[in-house]
VOPAGU-2260 file (C-alpha; in pm, 1 decimal, decimal comma):
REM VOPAGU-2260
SITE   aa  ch    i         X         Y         Z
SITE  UNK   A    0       0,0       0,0       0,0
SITE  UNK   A    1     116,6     355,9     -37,6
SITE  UNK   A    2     258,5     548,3     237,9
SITE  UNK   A    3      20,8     762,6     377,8
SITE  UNK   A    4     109,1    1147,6     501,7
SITE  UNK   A    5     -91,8    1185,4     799,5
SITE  UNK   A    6    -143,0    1599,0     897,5
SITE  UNK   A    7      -2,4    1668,6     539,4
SITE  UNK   A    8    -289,0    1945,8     558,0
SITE  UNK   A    9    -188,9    2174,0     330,5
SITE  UNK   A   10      -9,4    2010,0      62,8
SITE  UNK   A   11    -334,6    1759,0      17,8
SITE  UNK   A   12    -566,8    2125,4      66,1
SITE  UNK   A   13    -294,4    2270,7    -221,9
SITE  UNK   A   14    -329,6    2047,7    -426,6
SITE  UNK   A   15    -729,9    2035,3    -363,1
SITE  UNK   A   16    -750,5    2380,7    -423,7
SITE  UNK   A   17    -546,0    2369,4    -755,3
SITE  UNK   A   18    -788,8    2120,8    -890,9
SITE  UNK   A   19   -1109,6    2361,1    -835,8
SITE  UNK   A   20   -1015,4    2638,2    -728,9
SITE  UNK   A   21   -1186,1    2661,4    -456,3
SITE  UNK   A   22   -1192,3    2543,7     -84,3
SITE  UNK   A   23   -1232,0    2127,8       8,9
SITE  UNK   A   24   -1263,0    1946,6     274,5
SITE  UNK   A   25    -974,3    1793,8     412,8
SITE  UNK   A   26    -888,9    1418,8     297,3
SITE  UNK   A   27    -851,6    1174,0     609,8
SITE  UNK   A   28    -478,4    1079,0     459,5
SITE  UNK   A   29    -266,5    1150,0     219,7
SITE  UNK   A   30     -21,5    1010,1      -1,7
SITE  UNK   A   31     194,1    1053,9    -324,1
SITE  UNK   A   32     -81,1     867,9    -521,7
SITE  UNK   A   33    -336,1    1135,7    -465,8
SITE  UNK   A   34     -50,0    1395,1    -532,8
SITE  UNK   A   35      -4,1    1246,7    -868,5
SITE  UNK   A   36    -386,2    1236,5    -980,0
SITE  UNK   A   37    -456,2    1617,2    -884,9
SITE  UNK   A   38    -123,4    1700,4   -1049,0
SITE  UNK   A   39    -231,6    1628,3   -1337,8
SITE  UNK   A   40    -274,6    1824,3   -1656,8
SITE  UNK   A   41    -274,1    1782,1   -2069,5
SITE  UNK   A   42     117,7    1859,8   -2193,0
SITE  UNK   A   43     141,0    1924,9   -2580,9
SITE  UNK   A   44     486,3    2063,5   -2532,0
SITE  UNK   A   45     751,2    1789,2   -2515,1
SITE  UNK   A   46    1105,3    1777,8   -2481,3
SITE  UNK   A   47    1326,2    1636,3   -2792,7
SITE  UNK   A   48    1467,5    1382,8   -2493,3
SITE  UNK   A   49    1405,9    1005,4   -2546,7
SITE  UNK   A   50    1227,8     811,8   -2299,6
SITE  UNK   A   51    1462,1     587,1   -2096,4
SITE  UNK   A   52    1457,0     191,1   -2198,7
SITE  UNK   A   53    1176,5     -20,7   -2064,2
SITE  UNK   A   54     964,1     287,0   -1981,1
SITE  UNK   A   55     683,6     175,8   -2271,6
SITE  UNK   A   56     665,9    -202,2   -2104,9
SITE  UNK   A   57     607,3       3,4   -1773,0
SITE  UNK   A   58     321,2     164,2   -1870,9
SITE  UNK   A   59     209,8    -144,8   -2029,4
SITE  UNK   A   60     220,6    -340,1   -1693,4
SITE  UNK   A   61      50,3     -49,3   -1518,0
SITE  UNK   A   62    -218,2     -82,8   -1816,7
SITE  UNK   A   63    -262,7    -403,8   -1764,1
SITE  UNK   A   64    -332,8    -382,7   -1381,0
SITE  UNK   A   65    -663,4    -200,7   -1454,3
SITE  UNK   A   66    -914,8    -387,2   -1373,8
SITE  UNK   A   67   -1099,6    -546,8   -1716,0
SITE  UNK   A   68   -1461,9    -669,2   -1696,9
SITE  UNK   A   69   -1512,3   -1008,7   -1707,0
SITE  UNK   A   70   -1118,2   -1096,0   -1775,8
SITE  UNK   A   71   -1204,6   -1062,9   -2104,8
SITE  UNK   A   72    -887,8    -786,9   -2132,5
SITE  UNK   A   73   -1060,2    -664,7   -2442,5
SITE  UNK   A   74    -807,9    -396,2   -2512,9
SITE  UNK   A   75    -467,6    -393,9   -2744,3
SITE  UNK   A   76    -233,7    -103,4   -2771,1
SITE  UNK   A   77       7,7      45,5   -3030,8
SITE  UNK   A   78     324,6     213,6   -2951,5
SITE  UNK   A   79     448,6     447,5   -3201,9
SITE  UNK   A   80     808,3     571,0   -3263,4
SITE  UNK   A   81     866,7     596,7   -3638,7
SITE  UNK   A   82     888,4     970,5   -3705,3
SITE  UNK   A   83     702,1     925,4   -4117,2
SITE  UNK   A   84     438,3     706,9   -3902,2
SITE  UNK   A   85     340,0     999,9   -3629,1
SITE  UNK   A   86     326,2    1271,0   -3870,0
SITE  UNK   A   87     109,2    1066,1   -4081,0
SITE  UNK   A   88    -102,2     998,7   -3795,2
SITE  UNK   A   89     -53,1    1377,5   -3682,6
SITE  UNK   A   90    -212,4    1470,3   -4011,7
SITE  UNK   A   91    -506,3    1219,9   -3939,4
SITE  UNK   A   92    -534,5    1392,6   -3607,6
SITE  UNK   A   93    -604,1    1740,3   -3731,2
SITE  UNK   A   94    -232,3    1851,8   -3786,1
SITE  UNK   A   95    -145,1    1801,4   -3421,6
SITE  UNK   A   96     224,8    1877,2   -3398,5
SITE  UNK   A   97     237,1    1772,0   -3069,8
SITE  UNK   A   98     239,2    1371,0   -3203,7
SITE  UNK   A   99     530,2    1462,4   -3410,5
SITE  UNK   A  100     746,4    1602,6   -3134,5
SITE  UNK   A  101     691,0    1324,6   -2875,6
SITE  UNK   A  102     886,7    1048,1   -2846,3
SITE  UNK   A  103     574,2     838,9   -2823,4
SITE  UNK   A  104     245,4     750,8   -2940,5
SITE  UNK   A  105      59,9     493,6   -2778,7
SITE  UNK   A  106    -285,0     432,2   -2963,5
SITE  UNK   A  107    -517,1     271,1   -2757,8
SITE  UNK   A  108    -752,9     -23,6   -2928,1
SITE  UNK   A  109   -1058,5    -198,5   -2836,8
SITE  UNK   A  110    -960,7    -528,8   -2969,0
SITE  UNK   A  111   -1228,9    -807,5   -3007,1
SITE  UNK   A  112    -986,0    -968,9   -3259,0
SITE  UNK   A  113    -788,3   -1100,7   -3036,7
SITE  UNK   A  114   -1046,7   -1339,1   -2875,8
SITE  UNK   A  115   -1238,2   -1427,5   -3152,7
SITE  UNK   A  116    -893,7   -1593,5   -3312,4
SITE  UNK   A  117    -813,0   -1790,0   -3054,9
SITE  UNK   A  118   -1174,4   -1912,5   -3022,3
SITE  UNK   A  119   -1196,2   -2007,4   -3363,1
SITE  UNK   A  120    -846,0   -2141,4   -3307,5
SITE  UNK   A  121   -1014,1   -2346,9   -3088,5
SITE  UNK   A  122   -1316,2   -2468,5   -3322,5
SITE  UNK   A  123   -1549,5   -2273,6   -3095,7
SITE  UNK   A  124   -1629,4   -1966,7   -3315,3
SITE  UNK   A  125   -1801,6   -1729,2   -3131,2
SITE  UNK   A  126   -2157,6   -1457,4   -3188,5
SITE  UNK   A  127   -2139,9   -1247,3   -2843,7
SITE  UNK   A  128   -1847,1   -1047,7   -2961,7
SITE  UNK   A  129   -2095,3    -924,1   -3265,9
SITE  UNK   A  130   -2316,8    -706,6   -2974,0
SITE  UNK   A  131   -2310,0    -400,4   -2858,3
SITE  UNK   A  132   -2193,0    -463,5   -2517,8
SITE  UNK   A  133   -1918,6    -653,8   -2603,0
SITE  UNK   A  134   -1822,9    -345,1   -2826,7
SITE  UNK   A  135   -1886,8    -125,8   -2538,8
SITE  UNK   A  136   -1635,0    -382,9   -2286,5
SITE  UNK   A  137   -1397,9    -300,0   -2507,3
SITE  UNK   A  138   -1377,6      73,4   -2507,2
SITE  UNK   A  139   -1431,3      70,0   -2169,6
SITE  UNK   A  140   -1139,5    -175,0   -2099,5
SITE  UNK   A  141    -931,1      73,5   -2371,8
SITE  UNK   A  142   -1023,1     338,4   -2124,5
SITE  UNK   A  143    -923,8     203,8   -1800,8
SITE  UNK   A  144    -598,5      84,2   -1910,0
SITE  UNK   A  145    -499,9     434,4   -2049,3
SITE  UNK   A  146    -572,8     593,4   -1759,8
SITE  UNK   A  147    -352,0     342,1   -1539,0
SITE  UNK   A  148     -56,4     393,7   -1801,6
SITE  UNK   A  149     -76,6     789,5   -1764,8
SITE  UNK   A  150     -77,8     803,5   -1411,5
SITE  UNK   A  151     203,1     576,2   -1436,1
SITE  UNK   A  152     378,9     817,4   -1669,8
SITE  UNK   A  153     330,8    1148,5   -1472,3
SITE  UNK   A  154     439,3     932,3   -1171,3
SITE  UNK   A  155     782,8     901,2   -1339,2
SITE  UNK   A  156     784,7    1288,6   -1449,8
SITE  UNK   A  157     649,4    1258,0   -1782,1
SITE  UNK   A  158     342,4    1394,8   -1919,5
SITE  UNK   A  159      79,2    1345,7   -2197,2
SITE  UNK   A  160    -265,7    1420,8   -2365,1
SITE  UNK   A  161    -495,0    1195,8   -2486,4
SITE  UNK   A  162    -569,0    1245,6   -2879,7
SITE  UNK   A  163    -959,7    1209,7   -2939,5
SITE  UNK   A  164    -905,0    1355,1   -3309,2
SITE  UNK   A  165    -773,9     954,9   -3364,5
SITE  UNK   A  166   -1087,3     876,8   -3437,2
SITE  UNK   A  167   -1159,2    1153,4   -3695,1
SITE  UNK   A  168   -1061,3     904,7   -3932,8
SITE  UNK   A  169   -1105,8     568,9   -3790,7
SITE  UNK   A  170   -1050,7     387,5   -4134,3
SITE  UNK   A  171    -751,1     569,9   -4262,7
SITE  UNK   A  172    -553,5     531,8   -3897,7
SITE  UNK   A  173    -679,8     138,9   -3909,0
SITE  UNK   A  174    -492,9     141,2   -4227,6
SITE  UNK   A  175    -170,4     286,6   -4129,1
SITE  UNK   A  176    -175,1      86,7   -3793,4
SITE  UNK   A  177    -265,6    -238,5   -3975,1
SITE  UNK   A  178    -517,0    -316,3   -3779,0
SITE  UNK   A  179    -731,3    -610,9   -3851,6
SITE  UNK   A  180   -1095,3    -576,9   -3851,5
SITE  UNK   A  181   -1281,3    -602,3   -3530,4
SITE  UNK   A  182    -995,8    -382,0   -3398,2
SITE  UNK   A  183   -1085,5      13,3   -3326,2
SITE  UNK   A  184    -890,4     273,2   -3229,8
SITE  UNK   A  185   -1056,4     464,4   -2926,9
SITE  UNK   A  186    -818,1     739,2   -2906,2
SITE  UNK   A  187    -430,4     832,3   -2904,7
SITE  UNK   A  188    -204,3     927,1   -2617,1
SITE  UNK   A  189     169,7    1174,8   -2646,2
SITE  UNK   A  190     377,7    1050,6   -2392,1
SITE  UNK   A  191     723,2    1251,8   -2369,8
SITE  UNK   A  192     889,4    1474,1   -2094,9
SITE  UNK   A  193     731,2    1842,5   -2053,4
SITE  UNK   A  194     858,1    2126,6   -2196,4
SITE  UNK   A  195     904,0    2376,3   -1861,1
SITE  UNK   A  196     885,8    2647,5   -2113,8
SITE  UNK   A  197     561,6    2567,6   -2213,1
SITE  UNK   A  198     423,2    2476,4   -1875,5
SITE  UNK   A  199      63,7    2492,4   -1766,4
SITE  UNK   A  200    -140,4    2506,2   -1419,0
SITE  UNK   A  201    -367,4    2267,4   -1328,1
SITE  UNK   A  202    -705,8    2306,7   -1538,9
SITE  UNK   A  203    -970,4    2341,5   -1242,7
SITE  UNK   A  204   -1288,7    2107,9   -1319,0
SITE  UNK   A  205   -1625,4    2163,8   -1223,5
SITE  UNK   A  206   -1676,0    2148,1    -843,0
SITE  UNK   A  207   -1740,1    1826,8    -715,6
SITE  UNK   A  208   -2114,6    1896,4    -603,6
SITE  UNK   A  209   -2226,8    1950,0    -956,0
SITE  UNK   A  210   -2067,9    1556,5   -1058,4
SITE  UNK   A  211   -2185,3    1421,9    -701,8
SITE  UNK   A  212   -2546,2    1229,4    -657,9
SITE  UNK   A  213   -2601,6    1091,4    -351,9
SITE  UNK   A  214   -2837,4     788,1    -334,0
SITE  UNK   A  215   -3013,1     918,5    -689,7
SITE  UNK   A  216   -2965,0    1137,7    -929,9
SITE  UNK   A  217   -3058,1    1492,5    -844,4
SITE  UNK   A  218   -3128,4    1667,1   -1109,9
SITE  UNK   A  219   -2967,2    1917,1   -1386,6
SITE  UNK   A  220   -2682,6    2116,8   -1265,2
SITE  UNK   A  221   -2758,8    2462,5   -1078,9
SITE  UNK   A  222   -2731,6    2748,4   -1297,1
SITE  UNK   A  223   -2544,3    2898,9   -1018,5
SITE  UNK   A  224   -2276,8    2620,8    -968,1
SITE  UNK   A  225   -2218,2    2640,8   -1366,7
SITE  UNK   A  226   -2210,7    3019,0   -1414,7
SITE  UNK   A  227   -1945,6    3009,1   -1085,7
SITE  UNK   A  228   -1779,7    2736,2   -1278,2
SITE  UNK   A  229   -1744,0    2947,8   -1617,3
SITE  UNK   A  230   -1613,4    3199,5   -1401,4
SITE  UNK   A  231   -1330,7    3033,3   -1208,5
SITE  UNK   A  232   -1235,7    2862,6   -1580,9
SITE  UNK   A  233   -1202,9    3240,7   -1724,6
SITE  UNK   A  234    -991,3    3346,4   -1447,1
SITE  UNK   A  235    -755,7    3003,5   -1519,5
SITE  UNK   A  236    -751,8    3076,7   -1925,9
SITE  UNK   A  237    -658,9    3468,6   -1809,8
SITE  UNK   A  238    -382,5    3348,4   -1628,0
SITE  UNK   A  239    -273,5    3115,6   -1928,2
SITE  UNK   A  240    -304,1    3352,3   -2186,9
SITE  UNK   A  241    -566,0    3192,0   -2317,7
SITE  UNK   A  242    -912,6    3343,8   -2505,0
SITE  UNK   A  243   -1190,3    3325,8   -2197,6
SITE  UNK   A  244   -1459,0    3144,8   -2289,2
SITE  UNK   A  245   -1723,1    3008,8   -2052,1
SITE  UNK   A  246   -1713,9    2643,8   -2026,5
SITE  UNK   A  247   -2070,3    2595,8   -2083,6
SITE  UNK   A  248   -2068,3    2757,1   -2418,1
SITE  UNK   A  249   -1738,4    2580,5   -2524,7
SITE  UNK   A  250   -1931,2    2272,3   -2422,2
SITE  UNK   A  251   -2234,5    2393,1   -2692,3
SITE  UNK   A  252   -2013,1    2483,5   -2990,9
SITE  UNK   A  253   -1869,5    2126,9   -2945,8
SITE  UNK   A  254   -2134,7    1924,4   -3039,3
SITE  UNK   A  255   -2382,9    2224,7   -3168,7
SITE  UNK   A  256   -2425,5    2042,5   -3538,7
SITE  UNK   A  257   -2269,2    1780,8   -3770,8
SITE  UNK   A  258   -1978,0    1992,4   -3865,7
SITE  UNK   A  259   -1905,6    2011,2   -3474,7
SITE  UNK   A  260   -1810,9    1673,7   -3496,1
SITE  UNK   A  261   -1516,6    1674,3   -3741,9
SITE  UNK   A  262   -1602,4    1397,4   -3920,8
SITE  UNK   A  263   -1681,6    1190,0   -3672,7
SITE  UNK   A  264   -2083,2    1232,1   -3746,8
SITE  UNK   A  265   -2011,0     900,7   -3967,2
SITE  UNK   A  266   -1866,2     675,9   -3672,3
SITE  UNK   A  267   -2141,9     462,6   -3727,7
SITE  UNK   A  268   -2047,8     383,3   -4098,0
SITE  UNK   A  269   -1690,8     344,9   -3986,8
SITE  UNK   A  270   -1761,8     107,1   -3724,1
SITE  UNK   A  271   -1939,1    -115,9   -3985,8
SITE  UNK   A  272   -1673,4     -93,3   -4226,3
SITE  UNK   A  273   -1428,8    -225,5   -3928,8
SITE  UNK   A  274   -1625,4    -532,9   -3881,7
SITE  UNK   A  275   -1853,8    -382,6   -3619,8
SITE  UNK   A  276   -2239,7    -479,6   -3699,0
SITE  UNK   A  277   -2367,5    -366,6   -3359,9
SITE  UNK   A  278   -2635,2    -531,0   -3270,8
């Protein structure tokens, strides 16, 4: 277990604070774990520093010590190094330089390949995998095992950003990746060391009453809690140099029409052209 910081008051009530910007109530212990997860923040600005030997089968093993429903460990991932390879994928991305510069791109997959081989392998072909929940397993056992691997990363001083924009072309990165069908690619993930140039605060989220239900669901948000919200965020992108925007509206324009979705309105053709009926 990790070593818990009793009376470490006000580096847990910092680091609290950093994360909403506000006042919490103190935890009952704390430890370098906790430090770690309200640490962290998306870097696009990497170092041109390589990543020391055995670091990608680290993150591995902490991806694979997510938990994975069922066992079924329906997830894959794809490490990317080749410089030609991330700037193609950069392009498919939206021209994301950030995937150029660092030293590694991990693409995370649900994979229902994998099972269905060795099943047939076995002469005991299988129809479950054709559902939606199975699809669903997967991208949830994609997402779990990402999460592990990043908090492994900024554990070790590195830093990264998941890369939705990988699926802005799910057939074209399927391609380049070789992936076989039944094989998706949820999202991407820069891993490199930060750029201290370039460095950012802590982005505060929304405070933890509006995300909070006890026993049921309570309802829509408070107009209160959200226009507080868009004002703590406009004080953060002030002190980044950043254009204020309120969150709520950023929230709108992002899924406001079709063309909000940059190109990913047709996920459900893509899915069926990668071997993904849905039923």
């Amino acid at each position: 277990m990790p070593d818990t910081i009793p009376q470490a008051g006000e580096l847990a009530a910092a680091s609290l604070f950093r994360r909403h910007r506000a006042p919490a109530a103190p935890p009952p212990a704390w430890n370098a774990v906790l430090e770690t997860m309200l640490a962290h923040r998306s870097v696009r600005h990497f170092l041109p520093r390589a990543l020391p030997g055995s670091t990608l089968e680290t993150l591995v093993a902490a991806a694979q010590s997510a938990s994975s429903s069922s066992n079924l460990q329906l997830w894959s991932v794809v490490a990317v190094r080749e410089k030609a390879r991330k700037a193609r994928l950069a392009r498919l991305a939206g021209q994301q330089d950030f995937i150029d510069q660092a030293p590694l791109l991990l693409v995370w997959l649900a994979d229902l390949h994998r099972l269905e081989a060795f099943a047939a392998a076995a002469g005991q072909p299988v129809t479950g995998t054709q559902y939606t929940e199975e699809f669903i397993v997967g991208i949830v056992d994609a997402a779990l095992a990402a999460q592990n691997a990043l908090v492994a990363a900024e554990s070790l001083g590195l830093g990264g950003v998941y890369i939705g924009a990988m699926r802005n072309h799910p057939e074209q990165v399927a391609a380049e990746l070789g992936l076989p069908p039944r094989v998706f690619a949820v999202f991407g993930m820069a891993i490199g060391w930060p750029d201290p140039a370039a460095g950012s605060d802590v982005k505060p989220r929304l405070p933890v009453d509006v995300v909070l239900h006890r026993e049921q669901f309570q309802g829509a948000a408070d107009p209160a809690a959200l226009a507080a919200y868009n004002e703590t965020l406009r004080g953060f992108q002030q002190e980044q140099a950043m254009r204020p925007t309120d969150w709520t509206a950023q929230c709108i324009e992002r899924v406001k029409d079709e063309a909000a979705l940059r190109g990913r309105e047709r996920m459900r053709e893509s899915l069926a052209t990668l071997g993904f009926p849905l039923r």
